[in-house]
SEFIPA-672733 format. One record per residue (C-alpha): residue in one letter; z negated, x negated, y. Coordinates in steps of 0.02 Angstrom, whole numbers, padded with zeros to 5 digits, always signed. Example, Ala and Ser with C-alpha at 12.3 -4.5 7.8 and 13.67 -1.06 7.14 Angstrom:
BEGIN
a-00390-00615-00225s-00357-00684-00053
***
This chain:
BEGIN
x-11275-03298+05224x-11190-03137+05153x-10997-03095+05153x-10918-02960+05095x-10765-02998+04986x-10602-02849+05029x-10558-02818+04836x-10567-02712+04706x-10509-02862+04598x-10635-02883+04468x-10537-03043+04413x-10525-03115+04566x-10733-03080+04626x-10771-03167+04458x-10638-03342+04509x-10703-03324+04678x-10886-03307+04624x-10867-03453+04509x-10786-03569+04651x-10902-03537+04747x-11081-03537+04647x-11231-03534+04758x-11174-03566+04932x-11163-03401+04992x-11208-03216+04970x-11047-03132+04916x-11039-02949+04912x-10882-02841+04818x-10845-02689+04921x-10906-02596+04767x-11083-02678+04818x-11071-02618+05015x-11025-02467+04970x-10849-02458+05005x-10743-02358+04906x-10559-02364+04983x-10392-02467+04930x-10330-02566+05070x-10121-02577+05092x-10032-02738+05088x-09883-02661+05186x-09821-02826+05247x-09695-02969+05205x-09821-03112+05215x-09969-03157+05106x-10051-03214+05275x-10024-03030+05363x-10074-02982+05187x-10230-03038+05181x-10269-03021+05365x-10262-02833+05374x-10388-02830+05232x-10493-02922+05298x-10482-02845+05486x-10486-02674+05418x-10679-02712+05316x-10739-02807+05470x-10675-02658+05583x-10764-02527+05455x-10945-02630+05413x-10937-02776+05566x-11009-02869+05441x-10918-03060+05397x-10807-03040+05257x-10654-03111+05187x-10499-03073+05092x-10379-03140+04998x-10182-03143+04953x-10103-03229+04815x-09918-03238+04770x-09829-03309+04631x-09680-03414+04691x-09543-03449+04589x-09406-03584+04621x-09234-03509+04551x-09288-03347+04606x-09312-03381+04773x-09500-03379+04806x-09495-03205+04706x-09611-03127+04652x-09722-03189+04799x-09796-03071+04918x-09742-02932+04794x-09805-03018+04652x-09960-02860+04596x-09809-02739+04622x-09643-02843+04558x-09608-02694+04409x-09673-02560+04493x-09835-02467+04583x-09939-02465+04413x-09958-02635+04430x-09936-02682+04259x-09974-02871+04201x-09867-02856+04048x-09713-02757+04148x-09720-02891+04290x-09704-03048+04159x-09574-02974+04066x-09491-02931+04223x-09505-03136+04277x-09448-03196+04113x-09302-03081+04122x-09243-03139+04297x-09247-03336+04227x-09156-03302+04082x-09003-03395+04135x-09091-03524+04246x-09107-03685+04222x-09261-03735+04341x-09407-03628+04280x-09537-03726+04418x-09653-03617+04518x-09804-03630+04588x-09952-03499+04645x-10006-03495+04830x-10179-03405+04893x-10212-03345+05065x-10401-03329+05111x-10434-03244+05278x-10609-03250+05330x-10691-03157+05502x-10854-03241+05565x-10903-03153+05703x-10751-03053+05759x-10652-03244+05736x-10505-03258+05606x-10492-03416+05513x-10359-03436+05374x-10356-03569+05217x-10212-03589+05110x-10223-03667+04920x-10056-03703+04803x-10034-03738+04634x-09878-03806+04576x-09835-03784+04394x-09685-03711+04282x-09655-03538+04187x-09654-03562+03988x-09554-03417+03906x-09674-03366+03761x-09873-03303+03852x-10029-03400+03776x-10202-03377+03807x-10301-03210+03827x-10387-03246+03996x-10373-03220+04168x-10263-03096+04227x-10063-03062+04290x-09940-03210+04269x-10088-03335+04183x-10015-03324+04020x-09860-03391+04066x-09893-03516+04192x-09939-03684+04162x-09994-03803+04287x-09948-03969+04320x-10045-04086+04250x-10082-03969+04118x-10011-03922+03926x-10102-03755+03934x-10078-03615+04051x-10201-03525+04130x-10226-03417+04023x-10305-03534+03901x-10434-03577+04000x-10616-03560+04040x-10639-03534+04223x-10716-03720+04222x-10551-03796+04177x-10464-03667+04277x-10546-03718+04441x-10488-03894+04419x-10300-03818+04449x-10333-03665+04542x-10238-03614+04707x-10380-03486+04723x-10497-03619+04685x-10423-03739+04801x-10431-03614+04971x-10608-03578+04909x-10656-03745+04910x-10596-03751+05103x-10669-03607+05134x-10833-03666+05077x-10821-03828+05178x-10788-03700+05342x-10940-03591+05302x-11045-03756+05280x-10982-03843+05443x-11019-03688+05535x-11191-03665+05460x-11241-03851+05464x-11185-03819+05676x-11322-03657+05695x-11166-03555+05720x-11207-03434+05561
***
């Protein structure tokens, strides 16, 4: 089966692409040939990642699903969360949005946070939604040159190196993106092993 994945993410098509190996078709937007950013104008990473994935099923009518993922930090009150891309500004800067983090927890005492993904998928006009969490704490000095945004200083629990230490393999074992990917997977497969896709 084929969906189309609503991003422009490169990081996050790889993650996804690597969760889910060979059980589906997944197509970027880049690959449908749809060249548009879609807002995230809301307050929730559910209504977040609903609109982009209603607005691509609305354009193509073709399945698809989208994703949302904040970063949710303890002492800060769940901030950055839903504003997480954009916590230092519109440029969207990795580096700006760290230093911005680290800055806020200066004086705090509980540096505990975790990450929390939002997959919205349409089957057949349908909305389903899947929800994965990693919990985990904010170090002060970044390690690690992979992934992308608040990797480098985040390290889950269970864990001595953050994410950005890892190979995607080790990664996935931890993952909040992983984690709703893996449900999302066990949807598609239900669905499929019930001749409804």
């Amino acid at each position: 089966m084929k969906l189309i994945f609503a991003t422009n993410n490169q990081h996050k098509v790889e993650e996804i692409r690597h969760a889910v190996g060979n059980e589906f078709e997944l197509l970027t937007m880049k690959e449908a040939g749809i060249d548009m950013d879609i807002p995230e104008p809301h307050d929730t990473l559910e209504k977040n990642a609903t609109e982009k994935s209603s607005t691509i099923y609305r354009i193509t009518g073709i399945d698809c699903f989208s994703e949302d993922t904040g970063l949710e930090v303890i002492a800060l009150n769940g901030e950055p969360g839903v504003k997480s891309a954009r916590y230092a500004g519109e440029d969207r800067s990795f580096q700006n949005n760290i230093d911005k983090v680290l800055q806020k927890l200066k004086d705090k005492a509980d540096w505990s946070a975790r990450f929390r993904t939002i997959i919205s998928l349409i089957i057949n006009g349908e909305e389903t939604l899947f929800e994965g969490i990693c919990q985990g704490k904010i170090i002060e000095n970044a390690r690690g040159t992979h992934g992308f945004g608040y990797d480098p200083i985040f390290v889950p629990d269970g864990s001595d190196k953050t994410f950005a230490e890892m190979e995607l393999s080790e990664k996935d074992l931890y993952s909040h993106r992983a984690k709703a990917t893996q449900k999302l997977v066990a949807f598609l497969n239900r669905l499929e092993s019930k001749g409804k896709i």
